[in-house]
N, C-alpha and C positions, 0 to 999 in steps of 0.2 A: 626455654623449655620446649621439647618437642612435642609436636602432636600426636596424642595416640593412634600407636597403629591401627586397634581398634577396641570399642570402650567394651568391657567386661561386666556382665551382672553376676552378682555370687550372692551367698544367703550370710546372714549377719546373727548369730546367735550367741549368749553367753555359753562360757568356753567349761570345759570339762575337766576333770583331771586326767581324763585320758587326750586328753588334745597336750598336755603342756611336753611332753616333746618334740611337737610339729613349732610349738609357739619356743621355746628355746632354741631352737634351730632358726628360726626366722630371727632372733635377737642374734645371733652369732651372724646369720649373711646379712641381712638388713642395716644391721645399726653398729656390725664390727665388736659386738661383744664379748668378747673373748674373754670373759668370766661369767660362763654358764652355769647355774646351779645344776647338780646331778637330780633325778629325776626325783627322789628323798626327797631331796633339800627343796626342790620348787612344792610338791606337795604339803610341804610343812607353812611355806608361805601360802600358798593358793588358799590350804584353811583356814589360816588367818586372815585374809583378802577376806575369806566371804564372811568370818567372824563380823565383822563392819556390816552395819545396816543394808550402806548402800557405796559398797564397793566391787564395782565388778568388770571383771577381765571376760573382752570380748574376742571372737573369730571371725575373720574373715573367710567365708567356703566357697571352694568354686570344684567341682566335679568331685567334692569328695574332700577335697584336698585343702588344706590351711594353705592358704594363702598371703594373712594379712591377722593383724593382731591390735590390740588397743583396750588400755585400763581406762577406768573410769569411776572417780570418786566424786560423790555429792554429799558435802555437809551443810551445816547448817549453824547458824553462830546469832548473837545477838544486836550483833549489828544487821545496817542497812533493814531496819525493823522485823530481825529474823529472817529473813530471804534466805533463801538455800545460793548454793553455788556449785560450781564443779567443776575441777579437774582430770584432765586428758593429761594420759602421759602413757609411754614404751608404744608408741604408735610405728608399726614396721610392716611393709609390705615386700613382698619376693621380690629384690631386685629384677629378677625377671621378668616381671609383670607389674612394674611402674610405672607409671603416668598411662594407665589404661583403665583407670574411674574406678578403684579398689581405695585408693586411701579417701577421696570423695564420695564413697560410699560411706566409708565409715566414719568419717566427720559427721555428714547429714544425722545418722543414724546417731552419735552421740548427740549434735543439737537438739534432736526432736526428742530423746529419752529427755533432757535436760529439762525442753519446752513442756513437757508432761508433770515435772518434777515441780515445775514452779520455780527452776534458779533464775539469779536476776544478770547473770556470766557463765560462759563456761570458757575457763583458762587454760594454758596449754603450755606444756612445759617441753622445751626443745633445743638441743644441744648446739652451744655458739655455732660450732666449725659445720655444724648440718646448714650452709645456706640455702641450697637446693629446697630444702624440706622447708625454709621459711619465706621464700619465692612462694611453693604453693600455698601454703598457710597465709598465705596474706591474699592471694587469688581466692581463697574461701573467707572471704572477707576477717579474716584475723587481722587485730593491730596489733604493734606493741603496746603496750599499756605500764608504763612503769620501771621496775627495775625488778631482776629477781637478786637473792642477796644469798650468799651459801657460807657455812661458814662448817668445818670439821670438830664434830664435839669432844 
């Protein structure tokens, strides 16, 4: 991994419905998605997102500008003596401006909501062939931890 050219601060907020075509666009260059929902279609889910207690789709801002993007769900279950948890997932930053301390902004930023939340994990979900992305995910101290298992219903 290279060293940043130079590290970037940006502001970290939950995201808008008016940001989800900057964040759709970042899932098309970022992570290669080439099945974008139309701007409809993401609004229908984004309201559903926030229907959930505590489900929420964050931004990465720098001059204005979405730069960086990351979901983040905490539930809560009966195990581990009811302890909360939470998953990290669609984590994408402007290939233009990677490895210059945006997606390690936004990890911190989810561990520390997590730390606030009382989860006793926060999990992460991240695609086999992205090794790159699990290079740094394990420099932010991520293991692997187990197996994920998928199966088509």
């Amino acid at each position: 991994m290279n060293a940043p050219d130079r590290l970037l601060a940006c502001v970290l907020r939950e995201a808008t419905a008016e940001d989800l075509p900057a964040v759709l666009e970042l899932y098309a260059l970022a992570l290669g998605d080439a099945r974008t929902l139309s701007r409809e279609e993401a609004e229908v889910v984004f309201d559903r997102m926030r229907a959930y207690p505590d489900f929420r789709l964050y931004v990465a801002e720098l001059a204005g500008r979405i730069v960086g993007t990351y979901s983040l769900i905490v539930v809560q279950g009966l195990n581990h003596a009811g302890a909360r948890s939470a998953v990290m997932e669609s984590v994408a930053v402007h290939p233009d401006l990677q490895r210059r301390g945006i997606g390690r902004e936004m990890v911190a930023h989810a561990r520390a909501y997590c730390r606030r939340r009382g989860c006793y994990k926060l999990a992460l979900s991240s695609n086999l062939k992205r090794e790159d992305a699990h290079t740094f995910y394990e420099q932010l101290d991520f293991e692997i931890h187990g197996f994920s298992f998928r199966v088509m219903p």
